[in-house]
C-alpha positions in Angstrom: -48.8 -56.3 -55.0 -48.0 -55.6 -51.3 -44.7 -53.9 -50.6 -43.9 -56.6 -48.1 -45.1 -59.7 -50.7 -42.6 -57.6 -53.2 -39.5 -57.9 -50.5 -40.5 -61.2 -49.8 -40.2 -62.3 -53.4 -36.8 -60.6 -53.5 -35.3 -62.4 -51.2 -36.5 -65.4 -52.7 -34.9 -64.4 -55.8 -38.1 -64.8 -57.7 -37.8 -61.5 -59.1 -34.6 -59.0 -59.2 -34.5 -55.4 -58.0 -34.7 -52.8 -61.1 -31.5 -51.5 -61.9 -31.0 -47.7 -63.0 -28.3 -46.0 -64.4 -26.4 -42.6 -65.0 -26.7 -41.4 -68.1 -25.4 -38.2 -69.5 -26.3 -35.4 -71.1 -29.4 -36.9 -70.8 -31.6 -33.3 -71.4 -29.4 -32.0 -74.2 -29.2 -35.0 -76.5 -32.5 -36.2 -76.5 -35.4 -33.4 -75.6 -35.3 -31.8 -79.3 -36.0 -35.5 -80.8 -39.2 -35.6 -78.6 -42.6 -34.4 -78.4 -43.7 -32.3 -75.7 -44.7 -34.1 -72.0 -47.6 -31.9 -72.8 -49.6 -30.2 -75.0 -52.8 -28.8 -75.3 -53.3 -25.0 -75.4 -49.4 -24.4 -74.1 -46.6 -23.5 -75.7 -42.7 -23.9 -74.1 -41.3 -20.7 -72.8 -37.6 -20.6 -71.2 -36.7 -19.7 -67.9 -34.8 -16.7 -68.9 -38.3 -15.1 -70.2 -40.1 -16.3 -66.8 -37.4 -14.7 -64.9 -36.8 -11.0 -67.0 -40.2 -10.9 -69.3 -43.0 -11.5 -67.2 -44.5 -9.5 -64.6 -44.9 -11.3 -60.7 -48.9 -10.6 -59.8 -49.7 -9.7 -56.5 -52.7 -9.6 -54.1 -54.7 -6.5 -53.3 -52.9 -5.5 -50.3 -49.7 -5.0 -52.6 -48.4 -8.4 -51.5 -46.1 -10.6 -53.5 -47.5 -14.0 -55.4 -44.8 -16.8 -55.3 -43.6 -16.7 -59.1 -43.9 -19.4 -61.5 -39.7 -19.4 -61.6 -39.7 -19.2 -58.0 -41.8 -22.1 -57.6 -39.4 -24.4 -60.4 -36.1 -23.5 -58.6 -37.8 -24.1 -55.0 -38.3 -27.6 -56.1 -35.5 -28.4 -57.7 -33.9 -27.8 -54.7 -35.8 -30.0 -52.7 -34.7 -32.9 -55.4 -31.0 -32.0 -55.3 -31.1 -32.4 -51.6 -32.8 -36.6 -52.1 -30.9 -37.3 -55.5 -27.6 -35.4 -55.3 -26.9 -31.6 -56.7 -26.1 -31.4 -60.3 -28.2 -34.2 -61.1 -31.6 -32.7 -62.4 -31.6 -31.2 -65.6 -33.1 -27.9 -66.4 -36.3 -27.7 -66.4 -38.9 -28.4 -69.9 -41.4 -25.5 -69.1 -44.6 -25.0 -70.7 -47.4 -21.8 -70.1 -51.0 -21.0 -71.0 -53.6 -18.3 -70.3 -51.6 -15.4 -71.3 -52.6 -12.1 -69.1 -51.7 -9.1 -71.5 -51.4 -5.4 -70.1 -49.3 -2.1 -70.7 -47.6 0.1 -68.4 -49.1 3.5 -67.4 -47.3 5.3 -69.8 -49.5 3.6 -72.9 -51.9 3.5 -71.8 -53.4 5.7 -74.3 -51.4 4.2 -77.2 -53.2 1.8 -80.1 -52.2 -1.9 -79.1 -50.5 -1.9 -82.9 -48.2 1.0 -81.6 -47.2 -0.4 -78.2 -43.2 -1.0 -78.1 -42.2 -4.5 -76.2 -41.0 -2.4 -73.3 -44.4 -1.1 -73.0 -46.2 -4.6 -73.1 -46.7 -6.9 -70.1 -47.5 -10.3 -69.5 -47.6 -13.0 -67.0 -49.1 -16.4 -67.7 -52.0 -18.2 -65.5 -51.1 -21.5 -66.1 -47.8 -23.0 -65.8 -46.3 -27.0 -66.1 -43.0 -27.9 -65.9 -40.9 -31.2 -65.7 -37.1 -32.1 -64.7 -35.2 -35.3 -65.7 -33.2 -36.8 -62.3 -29.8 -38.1 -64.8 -29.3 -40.7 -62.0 -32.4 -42.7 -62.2 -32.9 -43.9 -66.0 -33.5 -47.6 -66.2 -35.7 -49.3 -69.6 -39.1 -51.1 -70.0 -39.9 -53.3 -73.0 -36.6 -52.2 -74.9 -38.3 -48.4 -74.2 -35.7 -45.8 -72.2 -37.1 -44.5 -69.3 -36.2 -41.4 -66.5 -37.1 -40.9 -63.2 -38.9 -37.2 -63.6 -40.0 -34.4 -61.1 -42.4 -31.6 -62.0 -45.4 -29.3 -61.1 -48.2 -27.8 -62.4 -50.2 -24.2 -60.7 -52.9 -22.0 -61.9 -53.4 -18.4 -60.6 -56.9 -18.6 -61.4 -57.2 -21.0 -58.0 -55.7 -18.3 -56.0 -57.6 -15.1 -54.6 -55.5 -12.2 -56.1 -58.5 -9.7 -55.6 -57.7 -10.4 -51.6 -55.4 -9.8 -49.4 -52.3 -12.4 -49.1 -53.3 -16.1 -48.9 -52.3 -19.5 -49.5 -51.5 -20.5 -53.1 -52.1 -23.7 -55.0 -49.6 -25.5 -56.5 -49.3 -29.4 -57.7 -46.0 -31.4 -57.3 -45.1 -35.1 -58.8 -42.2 -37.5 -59.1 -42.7 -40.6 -61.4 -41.5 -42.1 -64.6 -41.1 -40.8 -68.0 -40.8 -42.7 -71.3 -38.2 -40.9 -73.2 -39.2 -42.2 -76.7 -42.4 -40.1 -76.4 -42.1 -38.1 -73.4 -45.4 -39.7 -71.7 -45.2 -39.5 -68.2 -46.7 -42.4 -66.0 -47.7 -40.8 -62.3 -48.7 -43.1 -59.8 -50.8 -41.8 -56.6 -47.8 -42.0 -54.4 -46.1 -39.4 -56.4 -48.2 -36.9 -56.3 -49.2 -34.0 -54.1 -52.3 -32.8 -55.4 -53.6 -28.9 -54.3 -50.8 -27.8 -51.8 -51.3 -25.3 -49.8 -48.2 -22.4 -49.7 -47.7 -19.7 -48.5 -44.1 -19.1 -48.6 -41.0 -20.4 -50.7 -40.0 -23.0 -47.7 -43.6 -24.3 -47.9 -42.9 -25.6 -51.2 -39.2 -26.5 -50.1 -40.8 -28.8 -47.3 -43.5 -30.2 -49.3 -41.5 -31.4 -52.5 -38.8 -32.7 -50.2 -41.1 -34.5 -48.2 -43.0 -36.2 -51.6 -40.0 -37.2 -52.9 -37.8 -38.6 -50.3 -41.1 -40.8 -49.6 -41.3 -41.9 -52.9 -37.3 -42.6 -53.2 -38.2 -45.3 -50.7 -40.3 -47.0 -52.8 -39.2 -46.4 -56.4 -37.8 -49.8 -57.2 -41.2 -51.1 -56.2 -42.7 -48.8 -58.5 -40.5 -49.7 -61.4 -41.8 -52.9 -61.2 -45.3 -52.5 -60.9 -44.4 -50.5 -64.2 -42.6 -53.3 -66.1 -45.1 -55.8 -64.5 -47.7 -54.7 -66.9 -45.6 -56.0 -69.8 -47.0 -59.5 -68.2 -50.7 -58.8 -69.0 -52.1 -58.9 -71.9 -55.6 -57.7 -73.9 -57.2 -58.9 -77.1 -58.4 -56.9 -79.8 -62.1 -57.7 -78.2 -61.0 -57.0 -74.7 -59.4 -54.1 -75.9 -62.7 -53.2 -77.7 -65.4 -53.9 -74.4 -62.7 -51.3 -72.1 -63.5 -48.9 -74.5 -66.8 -49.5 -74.9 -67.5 -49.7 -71.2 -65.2 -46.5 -70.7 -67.9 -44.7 -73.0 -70.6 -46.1 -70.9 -69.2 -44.6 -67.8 -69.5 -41.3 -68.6 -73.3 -41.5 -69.3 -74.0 -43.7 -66.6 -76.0 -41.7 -63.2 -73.7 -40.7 -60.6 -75.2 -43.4 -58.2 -73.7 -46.1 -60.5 -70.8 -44.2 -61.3 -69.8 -44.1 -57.4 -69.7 -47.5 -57.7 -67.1 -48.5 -59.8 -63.5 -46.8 -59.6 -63.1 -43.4 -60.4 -62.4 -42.6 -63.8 -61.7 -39.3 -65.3 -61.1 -40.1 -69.0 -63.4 -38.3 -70.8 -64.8 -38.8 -74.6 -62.3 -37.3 -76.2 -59.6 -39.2 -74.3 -61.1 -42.3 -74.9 -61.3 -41.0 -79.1 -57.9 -40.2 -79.3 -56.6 -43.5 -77.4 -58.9 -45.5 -79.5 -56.8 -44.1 -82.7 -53.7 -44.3 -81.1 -54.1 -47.7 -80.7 -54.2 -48.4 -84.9 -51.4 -46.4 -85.3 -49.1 -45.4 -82.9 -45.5 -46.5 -83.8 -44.6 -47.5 -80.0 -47.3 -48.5 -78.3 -50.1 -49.4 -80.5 -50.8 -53.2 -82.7 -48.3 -54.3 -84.2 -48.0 -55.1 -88.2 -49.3 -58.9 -89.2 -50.6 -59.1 -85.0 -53.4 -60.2 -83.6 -54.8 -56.7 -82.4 -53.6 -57.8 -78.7 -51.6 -55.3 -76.6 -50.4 -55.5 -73.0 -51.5 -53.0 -70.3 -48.2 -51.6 -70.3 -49.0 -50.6 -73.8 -52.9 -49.8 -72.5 -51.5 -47.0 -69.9 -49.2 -45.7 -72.6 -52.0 -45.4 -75.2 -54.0 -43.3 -72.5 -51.2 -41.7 -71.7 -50.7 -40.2 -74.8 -54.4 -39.2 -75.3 -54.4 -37.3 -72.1 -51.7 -35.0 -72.9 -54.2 -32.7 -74.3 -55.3 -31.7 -71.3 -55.2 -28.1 -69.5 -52.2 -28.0 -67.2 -54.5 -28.6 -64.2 -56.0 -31.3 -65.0 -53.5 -33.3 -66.7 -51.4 -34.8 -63.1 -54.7 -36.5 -62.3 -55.8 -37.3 -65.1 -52.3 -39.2 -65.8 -52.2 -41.0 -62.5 -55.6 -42.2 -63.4 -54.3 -43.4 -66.5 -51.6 -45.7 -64.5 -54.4 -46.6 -61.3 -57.0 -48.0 -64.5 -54.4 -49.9 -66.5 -52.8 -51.5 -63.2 -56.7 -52.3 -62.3 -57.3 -54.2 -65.6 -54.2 -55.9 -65.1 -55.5 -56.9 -61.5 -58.9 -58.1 -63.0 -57.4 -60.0 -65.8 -54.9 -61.7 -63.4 -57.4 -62.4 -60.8 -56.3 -60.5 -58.4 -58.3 -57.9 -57.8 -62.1 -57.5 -59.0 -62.6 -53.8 -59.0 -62.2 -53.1 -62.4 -64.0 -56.1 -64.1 -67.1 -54.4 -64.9 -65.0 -52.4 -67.8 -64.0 -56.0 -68.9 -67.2 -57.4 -68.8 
């Protein structure tokens, strides 16, 4: 739907705007009761250990890399300055790719007789979310938050040179808070940024998110709109049959159809999810039909597995296919009909 057909039917009163909400406390009484917003091969580390633990790599001239902590408080900022300060929560952090060393001094020692002061460590990978308190709103009975976060590599940037841009990845989009999957849309993410300084980040995050502030109601109900859809047990059973198809078919064919980058294993662990997960998947005594909401959540789910590079994408791509099988069952929009056919 248009963002001026949307306005248009809200002034008809055909549909209401999307109300949110403050709620409090928001990170501290409900994080420990859910899963992760990713997983994969990451585990949580706290700022405290980013900040006094782990070394800050630099380039070969001796030059400084912007930190992983550096880069979190940078854009928290930016989000204080759209949303109001002391509204973001502290931020869920999560690492992979461990780089182990020792200082000079042990270098000679057995790794079994290194002392923790003599160990160092910084981490190549790095994702991170924050909850905004003053955006929470629900979808199907389910809570939901508006979230911020980021994910960076170092193995994108050139350490073995001199100083040069670094690549990080911004967002800003929806979380479900009764299984932490996030739902990213394309116009809330910044994908491969370019940095070379602090205020780099500071301008970019700003910029992403005060352009998506503008259009978050709109988004909230594209969101809740998929609850309107729905996708029999055999529909359900061609997408994934068809997604399965994709991946083998020759890239000439594949440039046809809409870019999809849900693998095998995605489309294994979304095909289980939908027997038996509690929130999103059939339903006891039902008919096997779900609704697309319940389609981008299964995927969701499934794609949390991913490395922390891949994973923004891959969940925006999650939202852009179940939106598209809403559009082709509705008639509205052909493009993704061939995974219904």
């Amino acid at each position: 739907m248009e963002n001026n057909s949307y306005v248009a039917m809200q002034e008809r009163g055909i549909i209401t705007t999307p109300t949110f909400e403050v709620v409090e406390n928001i990170h501290d009484t409900n994080i420990e009761k859910h899963p992760n917003f990713i997983e994969g091969p990451s585990h949580e580390i706290s700022m405290e250990e980013l900040t006094y633990r782990n070394i800050i790599p630099t380039f070969s001239d001796n030059s400084l890399s912007i930190s992983h902590q550096k880069f979190i408080e940078t854009t928290r900022k930016a989000a204080e300055v759209i949303f109001g300060q002391g509204n973001i929560t502290t931020a869920e952090t999560r690492c992979s790719h461990p780089i182990i060393g020792r200082v000079p001094s042990a270098q000679h020692k057995k790794a079994s007789e290194l002392r923790d002061d003599e160990k160092t460590i910084f981490y190549q990978r790095l994702a991170w979310i924050a909850q905004i308190t003053t955006m929470t709103s629900s979808i199907n009975g389910q809570p939901i938050s508006l979230t911020i976060g980021g994910t960076r590599s170092y193995h994108e940037d050139k350490l073995y040179t001199r100083q040069n841009p670094q690549h990080f990845r911004i967002f800003i989009g929806f979380r479900v808070r009764v299984c932490s999957n996030m739902m990213l849309t394309t116009d809330g993410i910044s994908d491969t940024l370019l940095c070379m300084t602090e205020a780099d980040i500071f301008q970019k995050a700003f910029e992403l998110f005060n352009r998506f502030n503008d259009v978050k109601e709109k988004t909230l109900y594209d969101l809740e709109a998929l609850n309107n859809t729905w996708i029999s047990q055999e529909q359900f059973c061609k997408i994934i049959g068809r997604l399965r198809l994709y991946q083998a078919l020759p890239n000439i064919k594949q440039k046809q159809l809409p870019q999809i980058l849900l693998g095998d294993s995605v489309v294994n662990a979304a095909t289980k999810e939908y027997i038996k997960n509690p929130n999103f998947g059939i339903r006891e005594n039902s008919d096997g039909s779900i609704s697309c909401w319940q389609l981008m959540n299964l995927l969701n789910e499934a794609v949390k597995n991913s490395y922390s590079d891949l994973w923004i994408e891959r969940n925006a791509n999650c939202t852009t296919f179940a939106t598209g099988i809403a559009n082709a069952l509705n008639g509205t929009d052909d493009s993704y009909s061939w995974f219904l056919n």
